[in-house]
One Martini backbone bead per residue (centre of mass of N, CA, C, O) as a GRO file, in nm:
protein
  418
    1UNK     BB    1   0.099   0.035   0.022
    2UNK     BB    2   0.074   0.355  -0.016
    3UNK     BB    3   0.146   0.617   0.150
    4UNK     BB    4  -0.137   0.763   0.068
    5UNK     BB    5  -0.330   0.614   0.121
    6UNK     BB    6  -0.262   0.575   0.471
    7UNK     BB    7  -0.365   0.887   0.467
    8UNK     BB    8  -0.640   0.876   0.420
    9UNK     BB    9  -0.751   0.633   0.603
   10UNK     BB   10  -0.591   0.772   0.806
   11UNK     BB   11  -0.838   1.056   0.823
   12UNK     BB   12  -1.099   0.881   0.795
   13UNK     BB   13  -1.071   0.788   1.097
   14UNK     BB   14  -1.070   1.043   1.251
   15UNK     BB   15  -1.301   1.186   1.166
   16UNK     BB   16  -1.508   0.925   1.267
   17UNK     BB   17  -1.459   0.980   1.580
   18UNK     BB   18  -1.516   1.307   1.555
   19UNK     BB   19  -1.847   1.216   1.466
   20UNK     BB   20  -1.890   1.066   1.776
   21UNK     BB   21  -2.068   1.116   2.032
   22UNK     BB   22  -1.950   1.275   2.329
   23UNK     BB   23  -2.145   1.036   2.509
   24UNK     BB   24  -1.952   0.844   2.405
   25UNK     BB   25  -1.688   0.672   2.574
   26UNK     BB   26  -1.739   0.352   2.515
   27UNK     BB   27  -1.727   0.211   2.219
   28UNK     BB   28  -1.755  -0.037   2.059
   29UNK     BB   29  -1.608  -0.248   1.815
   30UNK     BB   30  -1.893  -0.269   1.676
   31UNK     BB   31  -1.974  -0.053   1.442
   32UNK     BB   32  -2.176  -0.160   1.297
   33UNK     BB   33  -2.424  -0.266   1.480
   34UNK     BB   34  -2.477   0.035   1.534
   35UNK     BB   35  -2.513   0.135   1.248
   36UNK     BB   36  -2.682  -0.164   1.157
   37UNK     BB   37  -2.878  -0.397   1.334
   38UNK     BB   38  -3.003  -0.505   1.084
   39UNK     BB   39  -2.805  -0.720   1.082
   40UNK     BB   40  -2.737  -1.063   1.092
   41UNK     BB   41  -2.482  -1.065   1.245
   42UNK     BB   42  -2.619  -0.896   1.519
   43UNK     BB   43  -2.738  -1.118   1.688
   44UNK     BB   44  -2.481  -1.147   1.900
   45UNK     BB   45  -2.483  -0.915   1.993
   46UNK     BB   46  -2.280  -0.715   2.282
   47UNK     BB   47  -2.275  -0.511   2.502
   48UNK     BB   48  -2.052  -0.428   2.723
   49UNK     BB   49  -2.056  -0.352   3.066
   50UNK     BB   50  -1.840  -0.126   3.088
   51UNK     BB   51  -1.977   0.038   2.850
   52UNK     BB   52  -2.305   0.051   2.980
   53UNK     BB   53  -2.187   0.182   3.281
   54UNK     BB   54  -2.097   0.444   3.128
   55UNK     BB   55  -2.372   0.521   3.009
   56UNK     BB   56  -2.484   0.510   3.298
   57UNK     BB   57  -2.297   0.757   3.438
   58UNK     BB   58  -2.421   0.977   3.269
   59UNK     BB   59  -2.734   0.962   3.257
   60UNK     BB   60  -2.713   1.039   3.568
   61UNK     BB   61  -2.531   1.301   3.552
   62UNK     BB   62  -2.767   1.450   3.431
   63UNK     BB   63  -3.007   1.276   3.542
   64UNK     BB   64  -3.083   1.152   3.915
   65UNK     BB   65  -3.386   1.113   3.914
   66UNK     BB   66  -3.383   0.826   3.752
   67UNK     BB   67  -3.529   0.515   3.786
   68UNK     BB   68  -3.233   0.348   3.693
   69UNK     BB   69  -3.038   0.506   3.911
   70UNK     BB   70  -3.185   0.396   4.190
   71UNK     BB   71  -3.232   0.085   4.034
   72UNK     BB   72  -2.887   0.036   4.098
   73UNK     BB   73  -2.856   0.103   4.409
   74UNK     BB   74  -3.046  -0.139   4.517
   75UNK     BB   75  -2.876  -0.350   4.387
   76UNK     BB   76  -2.616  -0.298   4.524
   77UNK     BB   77  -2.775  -0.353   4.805
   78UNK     BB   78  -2.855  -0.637   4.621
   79UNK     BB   79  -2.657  -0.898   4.604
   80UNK     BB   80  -2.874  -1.117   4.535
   81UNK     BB   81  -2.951  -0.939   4.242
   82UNK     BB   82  -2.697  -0.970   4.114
   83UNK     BB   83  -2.739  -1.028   3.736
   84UNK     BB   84  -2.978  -0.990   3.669
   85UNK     BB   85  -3.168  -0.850   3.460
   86UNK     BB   86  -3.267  -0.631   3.580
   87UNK     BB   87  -2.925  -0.558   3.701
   88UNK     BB   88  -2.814  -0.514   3.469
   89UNK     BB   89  -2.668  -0.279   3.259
   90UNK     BB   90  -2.841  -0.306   2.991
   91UNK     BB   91  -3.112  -0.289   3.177
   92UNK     BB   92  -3.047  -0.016   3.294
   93UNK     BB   93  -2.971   0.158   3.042
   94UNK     BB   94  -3.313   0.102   2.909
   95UNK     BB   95  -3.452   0.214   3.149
   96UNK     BB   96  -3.352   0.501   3.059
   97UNK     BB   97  -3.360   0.499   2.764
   98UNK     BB   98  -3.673   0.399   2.598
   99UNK     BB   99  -3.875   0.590   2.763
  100UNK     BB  100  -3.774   0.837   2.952
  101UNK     BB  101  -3.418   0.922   2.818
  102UNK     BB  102  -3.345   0.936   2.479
  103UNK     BB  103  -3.156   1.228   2.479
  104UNK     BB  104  -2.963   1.139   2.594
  105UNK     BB  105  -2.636   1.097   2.565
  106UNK     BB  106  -2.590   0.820   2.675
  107UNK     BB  107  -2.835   0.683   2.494
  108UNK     BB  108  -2.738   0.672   2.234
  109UNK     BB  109  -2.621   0.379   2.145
  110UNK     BB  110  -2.932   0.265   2.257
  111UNK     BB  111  -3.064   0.383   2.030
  112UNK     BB  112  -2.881   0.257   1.793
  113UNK     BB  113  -2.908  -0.071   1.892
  114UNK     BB  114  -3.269  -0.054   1.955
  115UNK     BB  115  -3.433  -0.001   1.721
  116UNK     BB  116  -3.649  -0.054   1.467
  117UNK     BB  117  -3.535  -0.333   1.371
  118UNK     BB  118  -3.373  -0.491   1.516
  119UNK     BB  119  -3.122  -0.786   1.570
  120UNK     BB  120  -3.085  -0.745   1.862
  121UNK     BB  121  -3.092  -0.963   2.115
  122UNK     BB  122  -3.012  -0.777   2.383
  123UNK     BB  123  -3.291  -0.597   2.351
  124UNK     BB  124  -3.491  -0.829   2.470
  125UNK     BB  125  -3.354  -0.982   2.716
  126UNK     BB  126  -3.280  -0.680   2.852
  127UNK     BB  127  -3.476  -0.544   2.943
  128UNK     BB  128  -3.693  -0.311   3.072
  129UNK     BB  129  -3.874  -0.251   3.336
  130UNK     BB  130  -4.156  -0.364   3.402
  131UNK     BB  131  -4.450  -0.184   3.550
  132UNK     BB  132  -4.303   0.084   3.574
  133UNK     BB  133  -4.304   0.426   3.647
  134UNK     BB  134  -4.199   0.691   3.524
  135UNK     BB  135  -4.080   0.976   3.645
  136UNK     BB  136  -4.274   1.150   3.577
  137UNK     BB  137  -4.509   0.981   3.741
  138UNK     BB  138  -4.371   0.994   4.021
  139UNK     BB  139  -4.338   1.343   4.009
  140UNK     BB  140  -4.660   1.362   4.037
  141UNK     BB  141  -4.715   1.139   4.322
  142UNK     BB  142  -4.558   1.195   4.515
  143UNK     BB  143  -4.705   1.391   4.707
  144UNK     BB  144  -4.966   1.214   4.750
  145UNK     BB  145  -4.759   1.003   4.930
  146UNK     BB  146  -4.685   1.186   5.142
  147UNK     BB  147  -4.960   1.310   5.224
  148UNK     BB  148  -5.046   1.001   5.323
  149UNK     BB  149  -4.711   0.925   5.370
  150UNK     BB  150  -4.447   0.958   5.560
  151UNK     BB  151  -4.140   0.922   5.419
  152UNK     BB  152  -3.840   0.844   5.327
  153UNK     BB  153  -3.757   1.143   5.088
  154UNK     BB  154  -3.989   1.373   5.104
  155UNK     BB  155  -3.798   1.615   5.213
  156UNK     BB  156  -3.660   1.654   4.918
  157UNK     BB  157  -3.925   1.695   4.721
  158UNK     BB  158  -3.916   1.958   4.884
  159UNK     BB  159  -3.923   2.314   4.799
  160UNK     BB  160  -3.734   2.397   5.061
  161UNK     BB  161  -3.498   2.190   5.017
  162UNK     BB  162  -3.284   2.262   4.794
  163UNK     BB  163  -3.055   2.318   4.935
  164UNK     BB  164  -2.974   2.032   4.928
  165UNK     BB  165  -2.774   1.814   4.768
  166UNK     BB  166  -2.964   1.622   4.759
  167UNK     BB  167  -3.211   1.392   4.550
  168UNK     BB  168  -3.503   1.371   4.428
  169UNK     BB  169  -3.608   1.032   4.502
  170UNK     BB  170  -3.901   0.879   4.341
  171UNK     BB  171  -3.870   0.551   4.368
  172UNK     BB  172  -3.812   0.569   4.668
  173UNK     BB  173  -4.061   0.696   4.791
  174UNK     BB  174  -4.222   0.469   4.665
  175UNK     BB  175  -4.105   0.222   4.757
  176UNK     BB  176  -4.145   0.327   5.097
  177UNK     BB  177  -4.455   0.321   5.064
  178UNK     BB  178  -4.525   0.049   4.986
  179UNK     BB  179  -4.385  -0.112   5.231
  180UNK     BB  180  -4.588   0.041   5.422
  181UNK     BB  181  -4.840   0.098   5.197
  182UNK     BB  182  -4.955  -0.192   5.005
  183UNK     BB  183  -5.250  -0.136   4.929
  184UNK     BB  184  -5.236   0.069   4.796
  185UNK     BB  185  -5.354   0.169   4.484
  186UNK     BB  186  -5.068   0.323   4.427
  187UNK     BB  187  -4.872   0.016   4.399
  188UNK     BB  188  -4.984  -0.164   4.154
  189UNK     BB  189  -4.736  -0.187   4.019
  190UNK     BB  190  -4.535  -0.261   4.233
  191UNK     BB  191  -4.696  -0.557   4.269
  192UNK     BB  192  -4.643  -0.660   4.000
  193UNK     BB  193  -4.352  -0.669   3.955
  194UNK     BB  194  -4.247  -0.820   4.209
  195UNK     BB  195  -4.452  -1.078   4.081
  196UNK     BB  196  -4.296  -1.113   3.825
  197UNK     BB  197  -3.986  -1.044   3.896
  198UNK     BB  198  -3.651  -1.011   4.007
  199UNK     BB  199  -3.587  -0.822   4.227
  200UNK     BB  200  -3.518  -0.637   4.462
  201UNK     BB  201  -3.581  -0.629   4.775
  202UNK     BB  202  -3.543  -0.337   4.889
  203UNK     BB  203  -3.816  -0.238   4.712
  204UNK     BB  204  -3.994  -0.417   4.820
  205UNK     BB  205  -4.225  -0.563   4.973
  206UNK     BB  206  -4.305  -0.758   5.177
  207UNK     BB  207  -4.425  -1.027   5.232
  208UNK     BB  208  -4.649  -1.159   5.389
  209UNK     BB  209  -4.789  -1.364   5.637
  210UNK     BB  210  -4.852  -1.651   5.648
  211UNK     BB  211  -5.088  -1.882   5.776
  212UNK     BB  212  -5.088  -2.110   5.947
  213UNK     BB  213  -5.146  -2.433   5.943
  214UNK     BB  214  -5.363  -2.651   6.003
  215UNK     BB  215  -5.468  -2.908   6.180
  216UNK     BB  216  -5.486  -3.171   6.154
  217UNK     BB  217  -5.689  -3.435   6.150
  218UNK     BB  218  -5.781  -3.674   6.333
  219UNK     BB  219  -5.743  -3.938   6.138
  220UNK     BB  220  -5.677  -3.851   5.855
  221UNK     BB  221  -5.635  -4.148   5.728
  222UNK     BB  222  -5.827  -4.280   5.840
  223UNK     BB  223  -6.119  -4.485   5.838
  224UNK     BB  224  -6.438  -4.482   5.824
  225UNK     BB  225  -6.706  -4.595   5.965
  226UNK     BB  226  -6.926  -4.879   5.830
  227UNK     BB  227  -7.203  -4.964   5.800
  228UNK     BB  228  -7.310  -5.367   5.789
  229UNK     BB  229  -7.575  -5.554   5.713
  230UNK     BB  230  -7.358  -5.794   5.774
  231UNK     BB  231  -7.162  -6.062   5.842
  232UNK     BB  232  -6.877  -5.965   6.010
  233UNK     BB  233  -6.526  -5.977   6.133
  234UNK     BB  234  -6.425  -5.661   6.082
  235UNK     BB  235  -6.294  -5.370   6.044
  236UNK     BB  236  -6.449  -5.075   6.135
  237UNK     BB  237  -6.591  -5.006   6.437
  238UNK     BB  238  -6.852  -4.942   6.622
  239UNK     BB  239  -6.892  -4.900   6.992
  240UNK     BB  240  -7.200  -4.747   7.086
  241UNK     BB  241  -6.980  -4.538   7.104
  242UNK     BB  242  -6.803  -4.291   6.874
  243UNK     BB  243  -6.518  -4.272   7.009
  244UNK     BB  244  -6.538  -4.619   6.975
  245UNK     BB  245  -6.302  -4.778   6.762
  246UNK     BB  246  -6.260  -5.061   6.570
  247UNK     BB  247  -5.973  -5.124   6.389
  248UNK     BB  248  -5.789  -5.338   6.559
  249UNK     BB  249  -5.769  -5.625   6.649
  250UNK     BB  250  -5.725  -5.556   6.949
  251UNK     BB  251  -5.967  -5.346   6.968
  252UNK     BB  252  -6.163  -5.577   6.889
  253UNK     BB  253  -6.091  -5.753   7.155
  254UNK     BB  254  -6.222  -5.548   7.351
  255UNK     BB  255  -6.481  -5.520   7.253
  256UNK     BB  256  -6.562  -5.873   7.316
  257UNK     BB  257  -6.524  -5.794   7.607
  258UNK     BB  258  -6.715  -5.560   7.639
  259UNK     BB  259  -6.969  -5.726   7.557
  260UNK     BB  260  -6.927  -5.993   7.766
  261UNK     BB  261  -6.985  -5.767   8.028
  262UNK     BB  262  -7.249  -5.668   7.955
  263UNK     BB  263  -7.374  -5.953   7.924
  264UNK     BB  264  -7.344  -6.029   8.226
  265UNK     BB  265  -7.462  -5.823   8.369
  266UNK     BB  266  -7.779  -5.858   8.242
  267UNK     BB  267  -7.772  -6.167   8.354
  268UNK     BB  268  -7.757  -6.044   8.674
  269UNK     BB  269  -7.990  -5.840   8.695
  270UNK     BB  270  -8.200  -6.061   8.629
  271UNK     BB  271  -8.166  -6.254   8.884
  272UNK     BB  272  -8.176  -6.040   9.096
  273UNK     BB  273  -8.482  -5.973   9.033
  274UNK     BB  274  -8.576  -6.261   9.080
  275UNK     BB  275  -8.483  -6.316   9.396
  276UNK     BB  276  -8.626  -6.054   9.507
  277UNK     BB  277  -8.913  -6.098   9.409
  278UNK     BB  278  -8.900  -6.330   9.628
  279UNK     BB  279  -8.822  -6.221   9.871
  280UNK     BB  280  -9.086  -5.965   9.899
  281UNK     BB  281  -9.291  -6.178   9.954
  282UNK     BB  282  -9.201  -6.266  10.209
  283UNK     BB  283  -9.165  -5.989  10.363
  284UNK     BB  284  -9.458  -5.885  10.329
  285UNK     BB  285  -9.585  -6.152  10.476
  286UNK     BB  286  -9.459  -6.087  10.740
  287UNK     BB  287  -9.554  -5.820  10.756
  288UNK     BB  288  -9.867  -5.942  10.799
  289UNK     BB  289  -9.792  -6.190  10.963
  290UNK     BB  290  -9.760  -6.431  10.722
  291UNK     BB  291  -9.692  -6.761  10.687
  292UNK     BB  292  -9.498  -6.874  10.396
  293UNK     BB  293  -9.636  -7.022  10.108
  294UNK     BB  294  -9.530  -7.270   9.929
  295UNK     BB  295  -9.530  -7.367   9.585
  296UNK     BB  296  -9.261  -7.547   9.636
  297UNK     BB  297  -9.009  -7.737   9.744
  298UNK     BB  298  -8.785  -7.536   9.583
  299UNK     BB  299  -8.891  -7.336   9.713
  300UNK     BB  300  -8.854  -7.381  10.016
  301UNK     BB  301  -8.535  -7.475   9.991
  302UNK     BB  302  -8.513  -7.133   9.884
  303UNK     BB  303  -8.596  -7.036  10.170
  304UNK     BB  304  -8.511  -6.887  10.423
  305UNK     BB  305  -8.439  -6.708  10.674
  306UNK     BB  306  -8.476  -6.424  10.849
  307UNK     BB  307  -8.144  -6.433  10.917
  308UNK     BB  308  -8.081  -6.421  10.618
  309UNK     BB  309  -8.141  -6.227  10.424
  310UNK     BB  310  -8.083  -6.081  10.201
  311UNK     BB  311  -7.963  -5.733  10.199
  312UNK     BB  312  -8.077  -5.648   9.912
  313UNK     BB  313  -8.380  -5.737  10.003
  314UNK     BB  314  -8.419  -5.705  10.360
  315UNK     BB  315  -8.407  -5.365  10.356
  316UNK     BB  316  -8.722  -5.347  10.280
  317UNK     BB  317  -8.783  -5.492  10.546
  318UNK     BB  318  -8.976  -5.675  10.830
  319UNK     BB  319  -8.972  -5.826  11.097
  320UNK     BB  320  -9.167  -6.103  11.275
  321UNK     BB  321  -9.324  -6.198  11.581
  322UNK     BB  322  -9.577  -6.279  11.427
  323UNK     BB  323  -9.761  -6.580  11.392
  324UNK     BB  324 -10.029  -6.636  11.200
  325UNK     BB  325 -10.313  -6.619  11.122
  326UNK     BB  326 -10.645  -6.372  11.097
  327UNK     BB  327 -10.985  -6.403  11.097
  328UNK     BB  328 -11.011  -6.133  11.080
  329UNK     BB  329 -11.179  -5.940  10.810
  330UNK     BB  330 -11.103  -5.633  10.925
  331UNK     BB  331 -10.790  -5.735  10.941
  332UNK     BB  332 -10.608  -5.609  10.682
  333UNK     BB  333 -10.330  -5.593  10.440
  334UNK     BB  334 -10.247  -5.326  10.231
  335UNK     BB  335 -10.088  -5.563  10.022
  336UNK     BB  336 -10.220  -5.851   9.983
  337UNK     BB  337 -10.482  -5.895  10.192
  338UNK     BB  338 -10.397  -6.017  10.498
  339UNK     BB  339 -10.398  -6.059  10.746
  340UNK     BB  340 -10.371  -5.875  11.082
  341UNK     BB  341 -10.220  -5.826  11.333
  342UNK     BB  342 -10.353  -5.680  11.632
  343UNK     BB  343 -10.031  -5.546  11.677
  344UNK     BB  344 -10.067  -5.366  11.399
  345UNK     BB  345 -10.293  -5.222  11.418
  346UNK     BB  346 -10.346  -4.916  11.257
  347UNK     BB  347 -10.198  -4.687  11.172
  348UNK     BB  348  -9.889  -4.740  11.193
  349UNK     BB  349  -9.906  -5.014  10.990
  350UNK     BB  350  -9.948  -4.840  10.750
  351UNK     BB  351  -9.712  -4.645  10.744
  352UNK     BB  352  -9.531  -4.883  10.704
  353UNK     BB  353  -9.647  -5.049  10.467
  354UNK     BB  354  -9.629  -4.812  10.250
  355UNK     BB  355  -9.297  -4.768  10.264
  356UNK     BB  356  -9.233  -5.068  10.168
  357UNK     BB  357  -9.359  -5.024   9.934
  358UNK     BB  358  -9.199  -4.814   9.792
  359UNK     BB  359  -8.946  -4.966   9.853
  360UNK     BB  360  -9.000  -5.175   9.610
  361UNK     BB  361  -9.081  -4.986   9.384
  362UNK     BB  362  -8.825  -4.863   9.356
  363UNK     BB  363  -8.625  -5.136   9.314
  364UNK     BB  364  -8.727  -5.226   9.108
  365UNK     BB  365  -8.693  -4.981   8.890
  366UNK     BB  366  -8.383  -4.945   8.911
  367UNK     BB  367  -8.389  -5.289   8.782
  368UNK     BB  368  -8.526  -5.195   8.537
  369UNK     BB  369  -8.331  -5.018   8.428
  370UNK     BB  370  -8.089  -5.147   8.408
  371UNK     BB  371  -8.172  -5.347   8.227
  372UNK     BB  372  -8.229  -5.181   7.987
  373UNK     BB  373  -7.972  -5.048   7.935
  374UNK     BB  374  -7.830  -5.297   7.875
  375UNK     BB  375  -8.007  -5.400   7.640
  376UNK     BB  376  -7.943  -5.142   7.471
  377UNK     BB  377  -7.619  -5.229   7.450
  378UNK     BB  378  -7.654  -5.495   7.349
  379UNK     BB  379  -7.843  -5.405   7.059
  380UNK     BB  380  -7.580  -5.239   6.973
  381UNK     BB  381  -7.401  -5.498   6.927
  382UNK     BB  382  -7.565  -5.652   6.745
  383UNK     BB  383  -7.616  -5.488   6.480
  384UNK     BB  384  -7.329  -5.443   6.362
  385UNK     BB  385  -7.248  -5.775   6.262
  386UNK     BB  386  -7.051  -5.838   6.428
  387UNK     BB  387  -6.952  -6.170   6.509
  388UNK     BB  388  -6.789  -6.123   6.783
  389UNK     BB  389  -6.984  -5.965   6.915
  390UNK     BB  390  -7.189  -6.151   6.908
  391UNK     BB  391  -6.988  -6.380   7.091
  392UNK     BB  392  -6.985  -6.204   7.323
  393UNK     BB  393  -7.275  -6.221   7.409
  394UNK     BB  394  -7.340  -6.513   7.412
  395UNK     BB  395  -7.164  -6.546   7.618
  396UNK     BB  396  -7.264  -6.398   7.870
  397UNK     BB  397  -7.516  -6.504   7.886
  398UNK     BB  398  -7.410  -6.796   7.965
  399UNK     BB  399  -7.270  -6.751   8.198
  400UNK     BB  400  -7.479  -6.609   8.378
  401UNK     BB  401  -7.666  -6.882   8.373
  402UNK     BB  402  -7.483  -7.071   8.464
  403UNK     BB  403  -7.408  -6.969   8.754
  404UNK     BB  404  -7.708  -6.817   8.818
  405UNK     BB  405  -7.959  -6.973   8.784
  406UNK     BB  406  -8.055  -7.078   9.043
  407UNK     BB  407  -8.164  -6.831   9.153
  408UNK     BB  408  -8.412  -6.813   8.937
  409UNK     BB  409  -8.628  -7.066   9.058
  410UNK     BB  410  -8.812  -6.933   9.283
  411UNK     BB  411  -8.901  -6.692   9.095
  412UNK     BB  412  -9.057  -6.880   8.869
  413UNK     BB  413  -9.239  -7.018   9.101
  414UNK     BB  414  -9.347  -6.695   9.125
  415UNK     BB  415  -9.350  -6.538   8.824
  416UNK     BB  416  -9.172  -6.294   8.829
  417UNK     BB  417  -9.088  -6.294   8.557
  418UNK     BB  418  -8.985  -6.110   8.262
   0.00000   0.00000   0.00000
């Protein structure tokens, strides 16, 4: 190459550098992409960090209260999203330069690498922070937001502070406003933002503070019992109580034991009934002087004496020490009819009679509550249909029959027997 050619071309590139805007303080090395973005190749240009930083710390020195430049100092102060596409540094620039200041001189560069019909793939990736209002918008509502709540830097935005070298920042202002009172309608831009992408935390309103979870419900897992209308040997069971739920083979047998219980009961109960009301006969009919007499032999042979009478029967009556019928037809006693000794005649013995009899009639009722308590026990425990629990009824009646049905024999022999 002769020396006049590289003379021209060393003064035509002093010339294109000499009318490259002086806002550019650090241009990349690919100036085609810069001025020709739509070209094939700049799919893949990234415009340097270093260099993108370089140019919004003028567009921010330019002017310090576009909200690019308050959300650098954000990001700056919360480490864990740096790197972040809201905090790169071209996503920082597009935010300044986009919509908000696109006549800075910091901006040209980044107005001419991201113009209409760019191809170049990091100005769609880096995209300017969405949601967010540009600063115009924020120094319009900034008043009514100290207005509605004083929050810090609003002393700032006061025109009688002008005095101070701080900068009035909408952003920051706007910040502390929604981070304070988040509900407020104002704000709405603000949580849309926070809940789209991952800005600084410190920018954010906090998450609220969810609700404990409710405490599971107890046997969460386990299946609730249901009636089955036909024979069946397991569990899950309702036994009597709906607290008492036969589930494993183990409560299962505590179930058979008590059904074995109640019903060993129920048939201890029913013999008792009938041995006091053969007791109550014999008490009755000495009470009125007459002496008892027996319907069969084995009345007779299971008739104690009056020294002995069981205490549970004994203490409705009184004994008598005078025994044999009065023929006296005028005198006869209040309870079975049969002749009053002379020696208990008149009121005394009416009202002893009375008592006698009151207190037979309430041990009665007593013994038949008791007892019909129990069979309604019984029969909740048989309609279940399980199988082992009503051979637990069926050993109990038996074994209950077994040991004591002879006391139920003289009872029987007076009709007592219900």
């Amino acid at each position: 190459m002769r020396l006049g050619e590289v003379r021209i071309w060393t003064s035509w590139l002093l010339c294109s550098v000499s009318l490259l805007p002086a806002g550019v303080v650090a241009q990349p090395d690919n100036l085609d992409c810069i001025m020709d973005p739509k070209r094939f190749g700049c799919v893949n240009f990234n415009l340097p960090s270093d260099k993108a930083n370089a140019m919004l710390a003028e567009a921010c020195k330019e002017d310090p209260k576009l909200i690019g430049c308050t959300l650098q100092r954000f990001c700056r102060t919360s480490a864990a999203f740096l790197g972040t596409n809201p905090c790169s540094p071209f996503s920082l620039l597009a935010t300044v330069c986009a919509s908000d200041a696109p006549t800075l001189n910091g901006c040209r560069t980044y107005a001419a690498l991201c113009r209409y019909g760019s191809l170049v793939r990091q100005c769609a990736n880096e995209a300017p922070l969405q949601y967010l209002p540009s600063t115009s918008e924020l120094e319009r509502i900034v008043p009514d937001l100290c207005a509605e709540k004083w929050v810090d830097g609003c002393e700032l935005c006061e025109g009688s502070e002008a005095s101070f070298k701080r900068v009035c920042e909408p952003l920051a202002v706007y910040s502390q406003f929604c981070r304070q009172v988040p509900e407020s309608p104002s704000c709405s831009s603000m949580l849309q933002l926070c809940n789209s992408t991952s800005v600084p935390s410190n920018l954010c309103p906090p998450p609220p503070t969810p609700p404990p979870p409710p405490p599971p419900p107890p046997n969460n897992t386990l299946p609730l019992p249901t009636w089955r209308p036909y024979l069946h040997f397991s569990g899950p069971e309702y036994v009597v109580l709906p607290f008492f739920v036969a589930r494993s083979a183990l409560q299962l047998g505590f179930a058979v034991i008590a059904a074995f219980l109640i019903a060993t009961t129920h048939e201890v109960v029913n013999v008792l009934r009938i041995y006091c009301e053969q007791k109550w006969v014999g008490v009755i009919e000495r009470s009125n002087g007459v002496t008892p007499i027996t319907a069969s032999p084995v009345a007779a042979n299971n008739d104690v004496p009056d020294g002995e009478t069981s205490p549970t029967c004994r203490v409705f009556g009184r004994r008598s020490t005078t025994t044999g019928p009065i023929d006296d037809p005028d005198e006869r006693g209040p309870l079975l009819g049969v002749p009053a000794t002379s020696a208990r005649s008149g009121t005394l013995h009416r009202v002893k009679a009375v008592g006698l009899d009151l207190s037979i009639r309430a041990a009665r009722m007593s013994l038949r509550l008791l007892s019909g308590t129990l069979f309604v026990m019984v029969v909740l425990l048989c309609v279940t249909f399980n199988v082992p629990i009503i051979a637990g009824v069926l050993a109990g009646w038996g074994s209950g029959a077994l040991f004591l049905g002879n006391y139920a024999v003289a009872g029987v022999s007076h009709g007592t027997y219900e």
